[in-house]
NUSEFI-187978 format. One record per residue (C-alpha): x negated, y, z; residue in one letter; residue number from 1. Coordinates in pm, whole numbers, plus 50000, padded with zeros to 5 digits. Each point is the difference from the previous one (the first is absolute). Last residue first. Example, Ala and Ser with C-alpha at 12.3 -4.5 7.8 and 13.67 -1.06 7.14 Angstrom:
! NUSEFI-187978
<X:48633; Y:49894; Z:50714; resn:S; resi:2>
<X:50137; Y:49656; Z:50066; resn:A; resi:1>
//
This chain:
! NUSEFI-187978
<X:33954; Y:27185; Z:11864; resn:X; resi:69>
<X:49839; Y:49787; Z:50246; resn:X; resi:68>
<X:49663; Y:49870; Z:49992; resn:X; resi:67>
<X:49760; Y:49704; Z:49948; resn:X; resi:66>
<X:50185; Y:49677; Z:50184; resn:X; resi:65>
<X:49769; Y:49702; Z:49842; resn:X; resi:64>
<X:50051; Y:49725; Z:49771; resn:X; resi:63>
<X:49727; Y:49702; Z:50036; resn:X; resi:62>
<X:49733; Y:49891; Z:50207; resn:X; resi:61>
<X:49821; Y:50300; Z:50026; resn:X; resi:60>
<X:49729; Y:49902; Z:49768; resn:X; resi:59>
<X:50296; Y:49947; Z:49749; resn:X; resi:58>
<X:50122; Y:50337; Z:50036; resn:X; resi:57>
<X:50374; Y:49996; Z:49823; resn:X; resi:56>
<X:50160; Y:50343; Z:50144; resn:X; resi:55>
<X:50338; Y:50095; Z:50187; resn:X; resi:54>
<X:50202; Y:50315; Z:49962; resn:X; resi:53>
<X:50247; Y:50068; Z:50209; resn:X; resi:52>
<X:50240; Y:50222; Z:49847; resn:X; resi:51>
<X:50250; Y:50175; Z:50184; resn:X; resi:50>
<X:50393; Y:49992; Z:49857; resn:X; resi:49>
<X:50141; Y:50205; Z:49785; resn:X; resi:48>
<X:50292; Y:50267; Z:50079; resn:X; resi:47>
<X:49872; Y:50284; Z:50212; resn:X; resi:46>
<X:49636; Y:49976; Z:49837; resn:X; resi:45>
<X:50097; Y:49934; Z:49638; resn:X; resi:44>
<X:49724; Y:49772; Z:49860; resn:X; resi:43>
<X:49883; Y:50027; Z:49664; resn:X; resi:42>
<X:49635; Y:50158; Z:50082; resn:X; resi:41>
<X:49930; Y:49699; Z:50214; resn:X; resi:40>
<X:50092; Y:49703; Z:49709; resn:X; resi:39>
<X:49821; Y:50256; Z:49718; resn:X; resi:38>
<X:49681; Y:49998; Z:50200; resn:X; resi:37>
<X:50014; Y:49629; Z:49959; resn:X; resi:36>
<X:50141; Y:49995; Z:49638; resn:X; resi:35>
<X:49673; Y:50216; Z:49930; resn:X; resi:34>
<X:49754; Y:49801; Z:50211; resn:X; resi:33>
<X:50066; Y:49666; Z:49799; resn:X; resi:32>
<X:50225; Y:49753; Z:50187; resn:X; resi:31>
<X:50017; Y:49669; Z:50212; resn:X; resi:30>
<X:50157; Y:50174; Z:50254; resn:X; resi:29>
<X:50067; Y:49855; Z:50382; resn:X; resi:28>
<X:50303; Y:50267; Z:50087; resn:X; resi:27>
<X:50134; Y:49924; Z:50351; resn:X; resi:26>
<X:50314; Y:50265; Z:50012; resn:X; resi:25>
<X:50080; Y:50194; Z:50333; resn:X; resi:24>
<X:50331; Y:50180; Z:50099; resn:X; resi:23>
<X:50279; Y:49807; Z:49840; resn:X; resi:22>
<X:50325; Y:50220; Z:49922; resn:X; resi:21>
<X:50215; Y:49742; Z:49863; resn:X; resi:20>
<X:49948; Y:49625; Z:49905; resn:X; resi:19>
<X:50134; Y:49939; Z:49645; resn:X; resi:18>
<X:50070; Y:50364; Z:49892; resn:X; resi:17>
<X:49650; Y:50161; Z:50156; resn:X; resi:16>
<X:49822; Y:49711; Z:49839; resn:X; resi:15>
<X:50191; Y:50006; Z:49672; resn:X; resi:14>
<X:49925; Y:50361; Z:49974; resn:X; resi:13>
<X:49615; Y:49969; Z:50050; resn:X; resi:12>
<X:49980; Y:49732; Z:49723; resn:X; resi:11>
<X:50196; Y:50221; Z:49727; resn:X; resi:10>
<X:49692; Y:50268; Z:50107; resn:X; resi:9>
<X:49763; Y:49746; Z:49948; resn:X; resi:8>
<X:50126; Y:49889; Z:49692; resn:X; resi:7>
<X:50039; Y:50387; Z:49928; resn:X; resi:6>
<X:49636; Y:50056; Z:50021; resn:X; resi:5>
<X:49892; Y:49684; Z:49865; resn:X; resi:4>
<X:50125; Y:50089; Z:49687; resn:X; resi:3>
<X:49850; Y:50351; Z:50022; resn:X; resi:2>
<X:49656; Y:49836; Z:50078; resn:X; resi:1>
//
């Protein structure tokens, strides 16, 4: 988890340096629920983009908007 931690963190930066201030994210994650928490409790609100998180449903035809973090 601390590895992904500042992977994620490393990820974040090259975002913000490679295309600026974005305001939303799409995040489809393929994850366990710890690195998932861990991807909304990272964020800096003034300098990370939103998160829009999207889920696999199969009986709903596929990946799905869920929320926003």
């Amino acid at each position: 988890l601390d590895g992904f931690r500042v992977a994620y963190q490393k990820l974040m930066g090259q975002i913000i340096k490679e295309h600026g201030i974005l305001n939303k994210v799409n995040l489809f994650p393929a994850v366990p629920a710890p690195v998932a928490v861990l991807c909304g409790r990272e964020l800096l609100p003034k300098v990370h983009p939103i998160l829009r998180v999207y889920d696999y449903d199969k009986s709903e035809g596929g990946f799905n908007f869920k929320l926003e973090v």
